[in-house]
C-alpha positions in Angstrom: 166.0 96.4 -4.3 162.6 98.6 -4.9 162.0 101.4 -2.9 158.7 99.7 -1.4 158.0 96.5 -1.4 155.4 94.0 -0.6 156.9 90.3 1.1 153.8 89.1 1.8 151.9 86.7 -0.3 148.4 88.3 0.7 149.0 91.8 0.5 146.6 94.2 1.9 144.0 95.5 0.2 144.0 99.1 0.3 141.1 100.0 2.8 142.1 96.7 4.8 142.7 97.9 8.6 146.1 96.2 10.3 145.5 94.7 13.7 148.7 95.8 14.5 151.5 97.6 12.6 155.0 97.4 13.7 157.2 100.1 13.0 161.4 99.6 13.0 163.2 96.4 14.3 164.2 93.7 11.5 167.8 92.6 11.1 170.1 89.4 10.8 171.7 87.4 13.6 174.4 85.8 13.4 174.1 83.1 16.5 177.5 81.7 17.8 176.9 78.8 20.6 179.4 78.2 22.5 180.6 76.5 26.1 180.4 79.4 28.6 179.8 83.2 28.1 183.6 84.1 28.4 186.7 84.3 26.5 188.8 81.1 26.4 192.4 81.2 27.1 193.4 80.2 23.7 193.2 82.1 20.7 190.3 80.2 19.0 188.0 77.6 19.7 186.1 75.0 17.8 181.8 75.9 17.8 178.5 74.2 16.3 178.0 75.6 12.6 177.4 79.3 12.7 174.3 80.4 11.6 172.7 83.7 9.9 168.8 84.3 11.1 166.5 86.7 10.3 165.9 88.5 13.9 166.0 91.6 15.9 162.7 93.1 18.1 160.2 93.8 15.6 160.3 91.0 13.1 160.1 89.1 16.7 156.9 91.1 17.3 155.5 91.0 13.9 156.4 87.2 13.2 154.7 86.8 16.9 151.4 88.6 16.0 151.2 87.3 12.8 151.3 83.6 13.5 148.8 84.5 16.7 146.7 85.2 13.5 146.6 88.9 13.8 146.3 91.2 11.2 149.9 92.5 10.9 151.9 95.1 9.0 155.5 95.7 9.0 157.7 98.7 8.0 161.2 99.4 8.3 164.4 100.5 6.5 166.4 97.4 4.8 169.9 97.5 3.2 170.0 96.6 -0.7 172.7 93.3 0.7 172.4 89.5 1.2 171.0 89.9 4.6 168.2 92.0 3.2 167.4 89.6 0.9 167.4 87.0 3.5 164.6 89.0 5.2 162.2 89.4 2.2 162.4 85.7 1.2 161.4 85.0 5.0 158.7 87.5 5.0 157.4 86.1 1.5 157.5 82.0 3.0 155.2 83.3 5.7 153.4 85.9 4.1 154.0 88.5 6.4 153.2 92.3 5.0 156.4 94.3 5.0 157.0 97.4 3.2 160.6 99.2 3.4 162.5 102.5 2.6 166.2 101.3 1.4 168.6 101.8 4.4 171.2 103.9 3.4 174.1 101.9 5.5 172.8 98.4 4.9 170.6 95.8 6.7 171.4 96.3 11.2 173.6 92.9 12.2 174.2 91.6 15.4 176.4 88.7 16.6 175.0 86.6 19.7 177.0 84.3 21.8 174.3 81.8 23.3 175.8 79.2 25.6 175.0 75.8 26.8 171.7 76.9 29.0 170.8 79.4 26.2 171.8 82.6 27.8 173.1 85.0 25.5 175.2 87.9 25.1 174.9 89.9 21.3 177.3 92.5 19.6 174.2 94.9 18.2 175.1 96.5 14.9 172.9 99.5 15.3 174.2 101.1 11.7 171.4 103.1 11.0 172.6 106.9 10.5 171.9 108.5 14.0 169.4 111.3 12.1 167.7 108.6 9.9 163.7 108.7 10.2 160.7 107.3 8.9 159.2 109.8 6.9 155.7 110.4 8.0 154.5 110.7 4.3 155.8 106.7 4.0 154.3 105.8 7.3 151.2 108.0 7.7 148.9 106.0 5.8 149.7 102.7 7.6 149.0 104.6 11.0 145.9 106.0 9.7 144.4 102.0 8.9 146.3 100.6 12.2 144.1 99.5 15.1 147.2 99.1 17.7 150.9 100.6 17.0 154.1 98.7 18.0 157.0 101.1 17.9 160.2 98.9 18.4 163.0 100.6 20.2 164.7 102.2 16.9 165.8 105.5 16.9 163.9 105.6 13.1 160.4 106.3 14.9 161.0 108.3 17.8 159.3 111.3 16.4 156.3 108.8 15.8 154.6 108.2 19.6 153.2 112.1 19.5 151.3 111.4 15.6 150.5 108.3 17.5 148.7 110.2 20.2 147.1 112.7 17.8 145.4 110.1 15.9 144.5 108.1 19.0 146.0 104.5 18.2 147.4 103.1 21.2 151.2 102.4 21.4 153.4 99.6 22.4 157.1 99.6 22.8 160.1 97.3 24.2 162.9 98.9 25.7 164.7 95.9 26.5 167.5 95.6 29.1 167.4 99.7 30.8 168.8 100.9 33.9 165.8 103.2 34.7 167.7 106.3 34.0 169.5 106.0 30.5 168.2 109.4 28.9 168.8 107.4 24.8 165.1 105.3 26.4 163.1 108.4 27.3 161.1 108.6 23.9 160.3 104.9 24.5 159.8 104.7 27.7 157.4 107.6 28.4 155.9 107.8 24.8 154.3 104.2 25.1 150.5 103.2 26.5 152.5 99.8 27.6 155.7 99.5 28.2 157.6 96.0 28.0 161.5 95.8 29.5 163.5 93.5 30.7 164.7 93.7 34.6 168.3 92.0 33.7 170.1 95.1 34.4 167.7 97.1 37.6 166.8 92.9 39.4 165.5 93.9 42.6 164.5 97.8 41.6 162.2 96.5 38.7 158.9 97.8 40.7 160.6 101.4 41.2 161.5 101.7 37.4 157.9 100.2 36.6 156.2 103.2 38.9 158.6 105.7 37.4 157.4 104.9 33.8 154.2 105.6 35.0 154.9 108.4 36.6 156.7 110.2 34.5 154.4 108.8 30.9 151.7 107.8 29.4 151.7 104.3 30.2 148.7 102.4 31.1 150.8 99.1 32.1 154.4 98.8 32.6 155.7 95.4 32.3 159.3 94.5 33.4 160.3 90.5 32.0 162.8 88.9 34.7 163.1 85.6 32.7 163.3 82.5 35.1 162.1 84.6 37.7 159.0 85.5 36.3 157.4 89.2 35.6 156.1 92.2 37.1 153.5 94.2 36.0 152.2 97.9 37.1 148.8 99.5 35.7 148.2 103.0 36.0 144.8 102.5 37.9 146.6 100.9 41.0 150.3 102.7 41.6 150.6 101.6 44.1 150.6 97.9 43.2 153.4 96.0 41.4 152.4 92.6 41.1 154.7 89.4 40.2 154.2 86.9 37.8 155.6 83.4 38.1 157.3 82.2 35.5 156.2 78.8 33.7 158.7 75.4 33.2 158.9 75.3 30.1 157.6 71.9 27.6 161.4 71.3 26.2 164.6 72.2 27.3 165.6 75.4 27.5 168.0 75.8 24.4 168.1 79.5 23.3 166.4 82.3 25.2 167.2 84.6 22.0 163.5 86.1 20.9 161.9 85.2 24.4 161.0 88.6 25.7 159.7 89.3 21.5 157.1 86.3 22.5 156.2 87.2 26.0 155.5 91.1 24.9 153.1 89.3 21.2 151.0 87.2 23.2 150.8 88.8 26.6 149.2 91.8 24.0 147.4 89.4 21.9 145.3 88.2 25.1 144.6 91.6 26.7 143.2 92.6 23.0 140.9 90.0 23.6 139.6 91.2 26.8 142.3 88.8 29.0 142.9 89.8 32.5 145.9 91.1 34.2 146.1 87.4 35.5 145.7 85.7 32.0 148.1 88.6 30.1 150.7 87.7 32.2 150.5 84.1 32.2 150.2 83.8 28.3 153.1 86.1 27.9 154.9 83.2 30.4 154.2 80.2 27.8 155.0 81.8 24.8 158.4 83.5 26.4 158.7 79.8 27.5 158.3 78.3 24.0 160.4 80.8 22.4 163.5 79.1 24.3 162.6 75.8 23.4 163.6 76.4 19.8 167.5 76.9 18.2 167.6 80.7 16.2 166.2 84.1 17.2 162.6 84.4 15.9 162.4 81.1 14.2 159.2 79.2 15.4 156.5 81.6 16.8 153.3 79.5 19.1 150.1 80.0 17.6 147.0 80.9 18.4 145.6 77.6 19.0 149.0 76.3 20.8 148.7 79.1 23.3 144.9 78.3 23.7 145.8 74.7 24.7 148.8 75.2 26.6 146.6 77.9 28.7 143.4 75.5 29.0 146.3 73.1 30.5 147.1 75.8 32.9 150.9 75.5 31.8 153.5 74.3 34.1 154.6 76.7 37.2 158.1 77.0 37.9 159.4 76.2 40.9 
C-alpha cells in the first residue's frame, strides 16, 4: 500500500481550500446483532450474517460532510491488510479525498453487539502504538488550505489543537461517551472550539460537564447528545444557560443507532456554517442522528444536503 494515497475520484487540486479536514478516525466494524445485550447461558448462539463495515468517528464525520456536499479531506494512518483495503475502495466509490501514512500495527477494528432496538455495545481495537503521531510535515499543508478542522478523538493528533490555534482554523472534536473527569479526554475536551459528547455515561450531570468544558477550554459551544432524550447545548456567551434539545421520531424504525452521534455532530456543524441558529443546529443535528439509525451498518448511508433541507422545511417529527 503507497505511503500516500488519493481514494477520491476528484482529487484536489493543489491550491483547492478543504471545507473541512478531518484528522484521525477510520476503521472496520465488525457488527454482530443479536437478541439482548447480554451473554446467553449457552455457549453459543445462532445470529444474522456478520458483517465487516467501513466505520469508526471520523470516516462517520468525513462521509457526513461529504455527502452534505462539503468540501472534505481526510487523513489518517491505515494498516497495509484486507480491512484497509476495504476502506480505500469505499473512499474511491464515493469519491471521498483520503490521504494516509501506513499504520505500523494495522487498520483499528472494533466488534459491536447491536441488539433488537439498535443499542449497541463495541469491543474498540484501539491498536495504534500509544506514541504514534501525525507528523506535522504530512499534515501541515492540509491545515494550512483547511477552512474548519475536525480532530476525531485519536490519540494520533493530540499535539494538533495548539498548531490549530496558531494558524487560527477553528476546531471540532467528539469525545464520545466521558465521565467529565477521565484525564485520557483532556486534550480533546479543552483543545476544541466545539465540543460534541455523548451524556450516556454523566445522564443527569450533562449541563455541569458542558459548563466545565467551558470553563476549563476553549470551547465556544459544548454539546452533550443524550440519544432518545434529546441534547443539550452550552455557548460560551451565556454560561450560565444549558439549553435542551428534544429529540425527533425518527421516519423508519429505529434499527441501528451505530454512527448516530457521527451524523448529529456533521449536520448540526454543517447548519451553523451556514449561519443556522442555536435552535436550527440543534434540530438538524436531531434528523440526521435520527436518520443514521434508520439504516443497518455503521456509517453506511449519510442524509444529504437536500434530504436534511426537506426534512427541516417539514419541521421533522418531535418525540414524545
Amino acid at each position: 500500500m503507497a505511503e500516500r494515497s488519493g481514494a477520491g475520484s476528484s482529487r484536489a487540486d493543489a491550491d483547492e481550500r478543504y471545507e473541512v479536514l478531518v484528522v484521525g478516525g477510520c476503521g472496520v466494524d465488525t457488527i454482530v446483532r443479536v437478541d439482548e445485550l447480554k451473554i446467553p447461558g449457552s455457549d453459543s448462539v445462532s445470529v444474522p450474517p456478520v458483517r465487516d463495515y467501513v466505520a469508526h468517528t471520523g470516516n462517520g464525520v468525513a462521509l457526513g460532510f461529504h455527502a452534505l456536499g462539503r468540501r472534505t479531506k481526510f487523513v489518517d494512518f491505515l494498516g497495509d491488510d484486507v480491512p484497509g483495503r476495504l476502506i480505500l475502495d469505499r473512499y474511491a466509490s464515493v469519491g471521498l479525498d483520503f490521504d494516509h501514512l501506513p499504520a505500523p500495527e494495522g487498520t483499528p477494528r472494533s466488534v459491536n453487539l447491536v441488539d433488537r432496538e439498535g443499542r449497541r455495545f463495541s469491543f474498540f481495537d484501539g491498536r495504534h502504538p500509544a506514541d504514534l503521531l501525525m507528523p506535522l510535515a504530512f499534515c501541515g499543508p492540509h491545515l494550512d488550505r483547511a477552512d474548519h478542522v475536525h480532530l476525531s478523538r485519536s490519540h494520533v493528533n493530540r499535539e494538533l489543537f495548539e498548531v490549530c490555534r496558531q494558524r487560527g482554523v477553528p476546531v471540532s472534536t467528539d469525545i464520545h461517551v466521558w465521565d467529565g473527569a477521565d484525564p485520557s479526554a483532556h486534550p480533546w475536551a479543552y483543545g476544541a472550539d466545539y465540543v460534541f459528547m455523548s451524556a450516556a455515561t454523566v445522564k443527569e450531570r450533562a449541563p455541569d460537564v458542558l459548563r466545565d468544558i467551558v470553563a476549563r477550554g476553549r470551547a465556544r459551544l459544548a454539546v452533550a447528545t443524550d440519544g432518545a432524550d434529546g441534547s443539550y447545548v452550552l455557548q460560551r456567551e451565556r454560561p450560565d444557560l444549558v439549553r435542551h434539545f428534544p429529540a425527533v421520531r425518527p421516519e423508519r424504525p429505529v434499527v441501528d443507532s451505530n454512527g448516530a452521534g457521527d451524523a448529529y455532530v456533521t449536520a448540526f456543524l454543517h447548519t451553523l456554517f451556514d449561519g443556522g441558529d442555536l435552535d436550527q443546529c440543534a434540530r438538524a443535528g436531531a434528523v440526521s442522528g435520527a436518520f443514521a439509525c434508520g439504516h443497518h451498518g455503521t456509517h453506511e448511508v449519510q442524509i444529504t444536503a437536500a434530504e436534511l433541507a426537506a426534512a427541516l422545511r417539514a419541521g421533522g417529527r418531535l418525540a414524545k
